[in-house]
C-alpha positions as CSV (number, residue, x, y, z in Angstrom):
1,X,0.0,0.0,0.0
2,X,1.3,3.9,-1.1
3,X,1.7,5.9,1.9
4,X,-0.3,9.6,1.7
5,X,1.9,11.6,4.0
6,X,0.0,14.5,5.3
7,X,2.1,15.1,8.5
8,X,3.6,17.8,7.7
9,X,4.8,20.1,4.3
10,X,8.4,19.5,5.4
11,X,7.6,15.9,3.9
12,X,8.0,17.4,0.6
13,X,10.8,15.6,-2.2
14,X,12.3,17.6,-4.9
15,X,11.0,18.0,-8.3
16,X,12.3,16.3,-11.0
17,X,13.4,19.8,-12.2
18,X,14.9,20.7,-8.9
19,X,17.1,17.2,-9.2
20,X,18.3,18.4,-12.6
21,X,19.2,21.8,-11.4
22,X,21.1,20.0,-8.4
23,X,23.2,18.2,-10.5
24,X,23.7,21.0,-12.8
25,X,24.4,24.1,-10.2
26,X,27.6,26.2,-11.0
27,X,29.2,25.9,-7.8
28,X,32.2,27.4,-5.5
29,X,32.8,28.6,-2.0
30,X,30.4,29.9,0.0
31,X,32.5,30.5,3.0
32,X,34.5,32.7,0.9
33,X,31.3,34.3,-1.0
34,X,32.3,32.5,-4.6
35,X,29.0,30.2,-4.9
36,X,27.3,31.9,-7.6
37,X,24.1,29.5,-6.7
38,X,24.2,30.7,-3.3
39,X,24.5,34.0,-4.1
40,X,21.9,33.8,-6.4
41,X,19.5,32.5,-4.4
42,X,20.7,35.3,-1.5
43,X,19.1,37.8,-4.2
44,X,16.2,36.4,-4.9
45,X,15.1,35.8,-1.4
46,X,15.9,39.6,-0.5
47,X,14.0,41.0,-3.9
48,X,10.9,38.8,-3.2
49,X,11.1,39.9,0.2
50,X,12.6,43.8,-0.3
51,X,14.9,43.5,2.0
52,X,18.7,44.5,1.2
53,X,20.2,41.4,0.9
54,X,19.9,37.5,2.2
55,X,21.5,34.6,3.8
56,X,21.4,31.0,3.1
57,X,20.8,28.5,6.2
58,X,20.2,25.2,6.7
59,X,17.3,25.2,8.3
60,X,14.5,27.7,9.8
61,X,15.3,27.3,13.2
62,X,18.8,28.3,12.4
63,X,17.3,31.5,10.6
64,X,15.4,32.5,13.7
65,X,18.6,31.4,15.9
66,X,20.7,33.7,13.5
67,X,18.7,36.4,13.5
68,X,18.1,36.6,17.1
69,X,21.8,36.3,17.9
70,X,22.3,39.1,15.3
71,X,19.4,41.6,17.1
72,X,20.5,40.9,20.8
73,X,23.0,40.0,23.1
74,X,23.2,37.6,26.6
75,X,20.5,38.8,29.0
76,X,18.3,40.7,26.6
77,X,14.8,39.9,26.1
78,X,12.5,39.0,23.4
79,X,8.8,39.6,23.4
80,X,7.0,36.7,21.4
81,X,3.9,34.4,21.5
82,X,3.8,31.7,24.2
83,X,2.9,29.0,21.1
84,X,5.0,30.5,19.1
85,X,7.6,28.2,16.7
86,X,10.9,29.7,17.6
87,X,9.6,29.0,21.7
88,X,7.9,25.8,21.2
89,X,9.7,23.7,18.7
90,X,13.0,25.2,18.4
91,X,15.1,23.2,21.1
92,X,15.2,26.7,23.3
93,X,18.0,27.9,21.2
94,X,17.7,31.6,22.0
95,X,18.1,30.9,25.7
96,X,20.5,28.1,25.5
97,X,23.0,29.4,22.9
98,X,22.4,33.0,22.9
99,X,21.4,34.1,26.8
100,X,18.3,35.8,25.4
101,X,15.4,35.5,27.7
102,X,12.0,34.7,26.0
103,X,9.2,37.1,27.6
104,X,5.9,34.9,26.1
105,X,2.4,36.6,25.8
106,X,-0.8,34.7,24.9
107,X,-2.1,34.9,21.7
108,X,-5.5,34.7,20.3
109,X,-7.2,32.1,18.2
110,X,-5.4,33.1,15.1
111,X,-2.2,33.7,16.4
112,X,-2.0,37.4,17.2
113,X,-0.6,39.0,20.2
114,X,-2.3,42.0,21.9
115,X,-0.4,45.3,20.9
116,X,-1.7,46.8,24.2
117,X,-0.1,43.6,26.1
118,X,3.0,43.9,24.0
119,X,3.3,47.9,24.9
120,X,3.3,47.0,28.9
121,X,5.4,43.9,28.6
122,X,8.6,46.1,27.6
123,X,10.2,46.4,30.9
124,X,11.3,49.3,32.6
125,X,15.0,50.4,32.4
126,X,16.1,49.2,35.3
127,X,19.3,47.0,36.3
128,X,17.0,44.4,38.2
129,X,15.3,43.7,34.5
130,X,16.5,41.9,31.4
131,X,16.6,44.8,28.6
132,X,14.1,44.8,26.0
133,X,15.4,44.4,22.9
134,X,13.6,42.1,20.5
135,X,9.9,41.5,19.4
136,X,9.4,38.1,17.6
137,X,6.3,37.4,15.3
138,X,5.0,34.9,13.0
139,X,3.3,34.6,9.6
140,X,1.7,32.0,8.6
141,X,1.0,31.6,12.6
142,X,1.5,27.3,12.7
143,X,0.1,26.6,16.2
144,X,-3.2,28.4,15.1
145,X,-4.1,26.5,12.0
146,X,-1.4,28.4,9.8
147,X,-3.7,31.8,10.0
148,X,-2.1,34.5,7.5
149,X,-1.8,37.8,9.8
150,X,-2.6,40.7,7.8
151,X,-0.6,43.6,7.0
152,X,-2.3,46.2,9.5
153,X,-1.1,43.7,12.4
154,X,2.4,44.0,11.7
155,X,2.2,47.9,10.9
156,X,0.5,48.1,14.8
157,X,3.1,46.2,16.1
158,X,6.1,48.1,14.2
159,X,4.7,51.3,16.0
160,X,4.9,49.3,19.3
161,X,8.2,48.3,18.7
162,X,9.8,51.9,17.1
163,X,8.4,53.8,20.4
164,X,10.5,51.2,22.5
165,X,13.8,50.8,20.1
166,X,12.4,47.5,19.4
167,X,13.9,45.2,16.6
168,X,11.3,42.9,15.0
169,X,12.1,39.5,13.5
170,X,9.4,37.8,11.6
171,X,9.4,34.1,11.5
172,X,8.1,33.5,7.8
173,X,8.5,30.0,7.4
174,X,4.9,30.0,5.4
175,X,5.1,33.8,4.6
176,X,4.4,32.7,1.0
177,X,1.5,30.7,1.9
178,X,0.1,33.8,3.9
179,X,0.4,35.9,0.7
180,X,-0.9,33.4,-1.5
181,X,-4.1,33.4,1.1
182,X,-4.2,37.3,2.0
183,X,-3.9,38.3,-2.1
184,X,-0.6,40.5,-1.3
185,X,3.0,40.4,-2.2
186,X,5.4,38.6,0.0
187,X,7.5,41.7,0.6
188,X,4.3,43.6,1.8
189,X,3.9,41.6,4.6
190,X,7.9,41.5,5.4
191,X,8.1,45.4,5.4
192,X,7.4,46.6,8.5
193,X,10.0,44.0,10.2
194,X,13.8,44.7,10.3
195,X,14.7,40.7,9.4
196,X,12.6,38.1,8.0
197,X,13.4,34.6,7.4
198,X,11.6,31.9,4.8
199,X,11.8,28.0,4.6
200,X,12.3,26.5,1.3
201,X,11.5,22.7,2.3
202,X,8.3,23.7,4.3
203,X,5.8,23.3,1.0
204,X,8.4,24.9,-1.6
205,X,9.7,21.1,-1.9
206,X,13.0,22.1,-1.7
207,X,15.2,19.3,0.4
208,X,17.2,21.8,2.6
209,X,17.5,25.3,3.2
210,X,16.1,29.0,4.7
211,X,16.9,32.1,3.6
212,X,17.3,35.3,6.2
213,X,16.8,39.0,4.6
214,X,17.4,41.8,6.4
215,X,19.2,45.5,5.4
216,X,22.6,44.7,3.8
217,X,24.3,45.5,7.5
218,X,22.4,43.4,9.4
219,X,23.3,40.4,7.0
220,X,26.9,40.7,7.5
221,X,26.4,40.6,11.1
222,X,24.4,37.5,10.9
223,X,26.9,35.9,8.4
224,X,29.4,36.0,11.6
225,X,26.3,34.0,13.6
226,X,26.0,32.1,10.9
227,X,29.2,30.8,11.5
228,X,29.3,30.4,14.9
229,X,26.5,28.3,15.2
230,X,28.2,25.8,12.5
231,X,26.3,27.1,9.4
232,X,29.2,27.7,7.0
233,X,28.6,25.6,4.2
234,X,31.1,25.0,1.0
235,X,29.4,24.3,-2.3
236,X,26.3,24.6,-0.8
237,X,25.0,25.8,-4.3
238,X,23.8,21.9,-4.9
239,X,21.1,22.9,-2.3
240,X,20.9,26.7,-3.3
241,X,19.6,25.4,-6.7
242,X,16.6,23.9,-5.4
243,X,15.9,26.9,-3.6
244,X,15.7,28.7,-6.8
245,X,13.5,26.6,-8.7
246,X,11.0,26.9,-5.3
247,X,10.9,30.6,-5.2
248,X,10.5,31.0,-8.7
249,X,8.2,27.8,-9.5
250,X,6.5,27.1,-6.2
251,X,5.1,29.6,-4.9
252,X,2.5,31.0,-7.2
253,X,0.9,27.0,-6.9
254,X,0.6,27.3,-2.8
255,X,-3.0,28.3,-3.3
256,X,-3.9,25.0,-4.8
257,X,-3.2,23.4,-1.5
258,X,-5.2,26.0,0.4
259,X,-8.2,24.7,-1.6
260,X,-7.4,21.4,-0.8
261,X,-7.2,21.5,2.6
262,X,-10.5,23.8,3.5
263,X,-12.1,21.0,1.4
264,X,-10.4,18.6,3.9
265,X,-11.8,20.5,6.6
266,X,-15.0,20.9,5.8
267,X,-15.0,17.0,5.1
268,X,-13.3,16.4,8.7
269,X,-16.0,18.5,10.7
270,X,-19.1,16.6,9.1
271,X,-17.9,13.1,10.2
272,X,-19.2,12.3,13.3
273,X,-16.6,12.2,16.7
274,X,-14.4,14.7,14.6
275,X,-14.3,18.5,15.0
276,X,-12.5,21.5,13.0
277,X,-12.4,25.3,12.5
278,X,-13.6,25.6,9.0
279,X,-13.5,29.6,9.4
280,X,-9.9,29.6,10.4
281,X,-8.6,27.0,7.7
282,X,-7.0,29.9,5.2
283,X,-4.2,28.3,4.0
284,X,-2.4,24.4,4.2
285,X,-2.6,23.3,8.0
286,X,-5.7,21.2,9.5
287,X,-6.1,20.9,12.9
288,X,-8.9,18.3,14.1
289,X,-9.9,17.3,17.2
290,X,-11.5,13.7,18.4
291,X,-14.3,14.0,20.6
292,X,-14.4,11.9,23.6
293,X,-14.7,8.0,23.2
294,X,-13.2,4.9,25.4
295,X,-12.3,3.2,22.8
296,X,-9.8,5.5,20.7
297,X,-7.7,8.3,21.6
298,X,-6.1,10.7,18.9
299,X,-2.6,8.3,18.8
300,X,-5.2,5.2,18.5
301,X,-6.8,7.1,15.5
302,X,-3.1,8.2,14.0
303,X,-2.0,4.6,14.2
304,X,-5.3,3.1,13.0
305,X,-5.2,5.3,10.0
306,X,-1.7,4.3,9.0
307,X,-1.9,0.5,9.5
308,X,-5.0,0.0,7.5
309,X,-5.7,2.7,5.3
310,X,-1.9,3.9,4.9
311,X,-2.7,7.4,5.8
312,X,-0.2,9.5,7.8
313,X,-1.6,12.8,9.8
314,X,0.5,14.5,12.5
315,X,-0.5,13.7,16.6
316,X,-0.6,17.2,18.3
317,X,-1.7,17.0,21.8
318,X,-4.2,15.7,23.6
319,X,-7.1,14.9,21.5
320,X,-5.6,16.7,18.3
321,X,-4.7,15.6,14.7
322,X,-2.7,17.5,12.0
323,X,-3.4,17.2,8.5
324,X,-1.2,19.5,6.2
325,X,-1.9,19.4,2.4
326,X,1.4,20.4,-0.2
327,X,2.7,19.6,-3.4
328,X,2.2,16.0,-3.5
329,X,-1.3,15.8,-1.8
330,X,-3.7,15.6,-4.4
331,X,-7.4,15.0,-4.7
332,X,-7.4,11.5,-4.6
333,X,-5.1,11.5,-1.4
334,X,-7.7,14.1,0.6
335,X,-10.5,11.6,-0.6
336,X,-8.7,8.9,0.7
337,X,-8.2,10.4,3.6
338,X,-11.8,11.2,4.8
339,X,-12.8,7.9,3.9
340,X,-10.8,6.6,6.1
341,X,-11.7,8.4,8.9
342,X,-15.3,7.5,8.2
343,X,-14.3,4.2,8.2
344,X,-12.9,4.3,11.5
345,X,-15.3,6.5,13.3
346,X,-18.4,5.6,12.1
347,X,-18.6,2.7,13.4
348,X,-18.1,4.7,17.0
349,X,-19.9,7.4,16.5
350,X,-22.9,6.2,14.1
């Protein structure tokens, strides 16, 4: 039986154009700066994003860790979302490698913190206190059913953060996916933040890779972070190349999988013992609970779909399934897909 992976968009393989350009890139240094892959990639990324200029990294937790490291030193603080990526599922990095101390905030049901509660949590100048120095945001916002935040959040916020010398770094692992959904261009959403940072294997297919923008300063300072944390790479342009073909190819198609998975959705929350948020399903993530039963929990219902209907979904917590549609999910895989879960629950539920 074919596996239908729907765990996650980082699941993605390359194209059979991106394995072409692979073996094809021109290649050299990129320690020394003589990739011209790399380099073209760098450009890209900062023109789609109108920033200055861009860095390749390996991974989007290392484009957060770089960034942070790059906007503040041991005991400042950064303001950021209590469920927010870079706190949740990013091994603690800022704390443990960089000494910055995470201030979290709630945020609502699509992802956003309260500029009010942003405003107060800035903390006094005072030698008892870490120093404020950092806000960190998201777009799409991943714990909250990948919600694309609008431009008018991030403009609020930018006032919040200039009247207290703020820097902002926005986590745009999906930013694509939140243009795609909001009708915008990717750099509109990226202005008002000083650094911005995009994942190319998170629905872009590419195997490997982030790219951090920022003004052409900052980047220099970050290509110093890069290195300390181990993110120097050589002819990285085999990976670079890939990157091009998913920035350039890729994301124009994200909105296909939007479709797909508000159809998914809207499938999910009419079988009976399953629940979702139709009205906040704007781009590729599904969240869906299981109600209550004694004779399945949410891992009983993960394994039970992948043993006999060969369907993979991610386990959250608690009672909570994740279903995340991409390039490879087609029509026939959502289909196959909510008939299996009617297959399993219906017997439970009637």
């Amino acid at each position: 039986m074919d596996l239908i992976d729907l765990r996650s968009d980082t699941v993605t393989m390359p194209t059979p154009a991106m394995r072409a350009a692979m073996a094809a890139a021109p290649l050299g240094d990129d320690v020394y700066g003589e990739d011209p892959t790399v380099n073209a990639l760098e450009s890209l990324a900062a023109e789609r994003l109108g920033k200055e200029a861009g860095l390749f990294v390996a991974s989007g937790t290392m484009g957060n860790l770089v960034a942070i490291l790059t906007h503040a030193g041991r005991g400042d603080e950064a303001i950021v979302g209590e469920d927010a990526h870079s706190v949740i599922w990013e091994g603690g990095g800022m704390a443990t490698l960089g000494g910055v101390v995470p201030r979290t905030l709630p945020t609502d049901a699509e992802g956003r913190l309260d500029p009010m509660r942003v405003e107060a949590a800035v903390r006094a100048d005072d030698p008892h206190l870490p120093h404020s120095r950092l806000l960190l945001l998201e777009n799409t916002y991943g714990a909250k059913n990948g919600y694309p935040l609008p431009l008018e959040y991030f403009t609020t916020l930018r006032a919040v953060a200039d009247r207290h010398a703020l820097a902002v770094h926005l986590d745009g692992a999906r930013l694509f996916n939140a243009a795609v959904a909001l009708g915008v261009a990717a750099a509109e959403l990226a202005r008002p933040v000083d650094s911005v940072s995009i994942c190319l294997s998170k629905g872009l297919c590419a195997p490997v890779g982030s790219v951090l923008c920022g003004s052409a300063p900052f980047i220099r300072r970050a290509r110093r972070m890069r290195k300390l944390v181990g993110g120097g790479m050589r002819q990285a342009g085999v990976l670079a190349a890939a990157g091009l073909i998913a920035l350039r190819d890729m994301t124009g198609r994200l909105g296909e999988d939007h479709v797909r998975a508000h159809r998914l959705a809207t499938a999910l929350a009419a079988i009976p013992g399953l629940r979702a948020d139709t009205e906040r399903i704007r781009t590729n993530i599904v969240f869906f609970d299981l109600e209550e039963h004694p004779a399945l929990d949410a891992a009983g219902l993960a394994d039970t779909l992948r043993e006999r209907h060969g369907v993979l979904v991610g386990l959250d917590t608690g009672r909570r399934l994740r279903a995340v549609s991409h390039y490879w999910i087609d029509d026939e895989a959502v289909d196959r897909l909510i008939a299996a879960c009617e297959a399993v629950l219906h017997p439970l539920f009637g």
